[in-house]
C-alpha positions as CSV (number, residue, x, y, z in Angstrom):
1,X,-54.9,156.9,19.2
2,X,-54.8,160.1,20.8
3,X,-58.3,160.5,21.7
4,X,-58.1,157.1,23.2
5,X,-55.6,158.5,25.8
6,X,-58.0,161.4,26.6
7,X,-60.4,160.6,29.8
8,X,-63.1,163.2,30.8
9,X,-63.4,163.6,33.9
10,X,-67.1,165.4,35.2
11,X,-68.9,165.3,38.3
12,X,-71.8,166.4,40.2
13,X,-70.6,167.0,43.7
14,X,-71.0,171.0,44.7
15,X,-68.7,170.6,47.8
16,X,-65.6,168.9,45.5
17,X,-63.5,171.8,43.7
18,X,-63.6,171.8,39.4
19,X,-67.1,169.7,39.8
20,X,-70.4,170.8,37.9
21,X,-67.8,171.9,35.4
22,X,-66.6,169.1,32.7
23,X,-62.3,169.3,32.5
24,X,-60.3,167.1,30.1
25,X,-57.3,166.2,31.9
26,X,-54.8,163.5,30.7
27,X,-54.6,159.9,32.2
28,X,-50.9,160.1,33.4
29,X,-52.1,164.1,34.5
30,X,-54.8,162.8,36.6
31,X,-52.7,160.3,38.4
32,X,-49.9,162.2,39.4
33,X,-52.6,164.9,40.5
34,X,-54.5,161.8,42.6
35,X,-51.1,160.4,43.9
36,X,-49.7,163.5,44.9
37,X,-53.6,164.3,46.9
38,X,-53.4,161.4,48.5
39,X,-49.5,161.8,49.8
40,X,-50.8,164.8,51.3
41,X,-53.8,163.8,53.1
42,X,-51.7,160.4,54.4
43,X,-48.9,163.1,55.7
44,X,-51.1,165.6,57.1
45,X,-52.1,162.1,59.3
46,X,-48.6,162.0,60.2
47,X,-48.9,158.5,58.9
48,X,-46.3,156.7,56.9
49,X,-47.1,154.4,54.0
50,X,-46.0,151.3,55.8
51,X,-48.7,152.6,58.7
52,X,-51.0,153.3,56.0
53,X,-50.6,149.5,54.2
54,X,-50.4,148.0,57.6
55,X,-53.6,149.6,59.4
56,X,-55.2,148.6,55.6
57,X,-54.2,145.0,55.2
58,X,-54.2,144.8,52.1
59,X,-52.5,147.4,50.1
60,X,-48.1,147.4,50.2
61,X,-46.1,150.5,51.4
62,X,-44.5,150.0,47.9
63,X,-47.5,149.9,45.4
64,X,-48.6,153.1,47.7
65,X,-45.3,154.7,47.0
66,X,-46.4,154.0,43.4
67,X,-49.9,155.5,43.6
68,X,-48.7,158.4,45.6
69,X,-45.9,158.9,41.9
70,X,-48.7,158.7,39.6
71,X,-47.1,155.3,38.3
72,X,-51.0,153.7,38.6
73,X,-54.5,153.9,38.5
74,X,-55.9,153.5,41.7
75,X,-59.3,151.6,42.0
76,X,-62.9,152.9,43.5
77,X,-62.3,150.3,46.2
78,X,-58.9,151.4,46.8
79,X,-60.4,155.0,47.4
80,X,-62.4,153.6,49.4
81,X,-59.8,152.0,51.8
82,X,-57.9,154.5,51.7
83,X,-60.4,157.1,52.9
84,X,-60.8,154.8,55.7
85,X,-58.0,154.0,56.8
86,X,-56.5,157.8,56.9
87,X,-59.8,158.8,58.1
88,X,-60.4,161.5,55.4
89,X,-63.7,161.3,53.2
90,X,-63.5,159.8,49.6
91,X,-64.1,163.1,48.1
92,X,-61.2,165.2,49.7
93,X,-59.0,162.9,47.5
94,X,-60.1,164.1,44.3
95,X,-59.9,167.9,45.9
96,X,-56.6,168.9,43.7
97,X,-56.1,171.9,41.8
């Protein structure tokens, strides 16, 4: 059961910290890691998470608040929004050490 709870994690991308390198990392680790990325990047916008869900249309200031405390998973599209509505690229969200 364990091992079910383990996710690896590898990528390719030379300009994305930890990638070209394979790194086990916890499901709950890896989602406070990615919530806590993207809380920075939204406040280095000076952006709120209701001026974050609002500019988006889609996505609630609270289920943000819930990303941003590693509560859920957030989807590929959802990265994607996100990247373009703080105006950051997809990658710099999974730049965490």
């Amino acid at each position: 059961m364990q091992e079910l709870r383990k996710f690896v994690f590898a990528c390719f991308l030379p300009s994305v910290p930890l990638c070209g390198k394979l790194f086990f990392m916890e499901l709950n680790e890896f989602q406070i890691a990615f919530g806590a990325r993207v809380r920075q990047l939204r406040e280095q916008k000076n952006m709120s998470a209701k001026q974050v869900a609002e500019k988006d249309g889609i996505l609630t200031a609270p289920y943000l608040s819930q990303i941003e405390n590693g509560k859920v998973n957030a989807t590929l599209d959802l990265v994607r929004r996100l990247s373009k509505t703080i105006g950051e690229p997809a990658h710099k969200f999974f730049e965490f050490q």
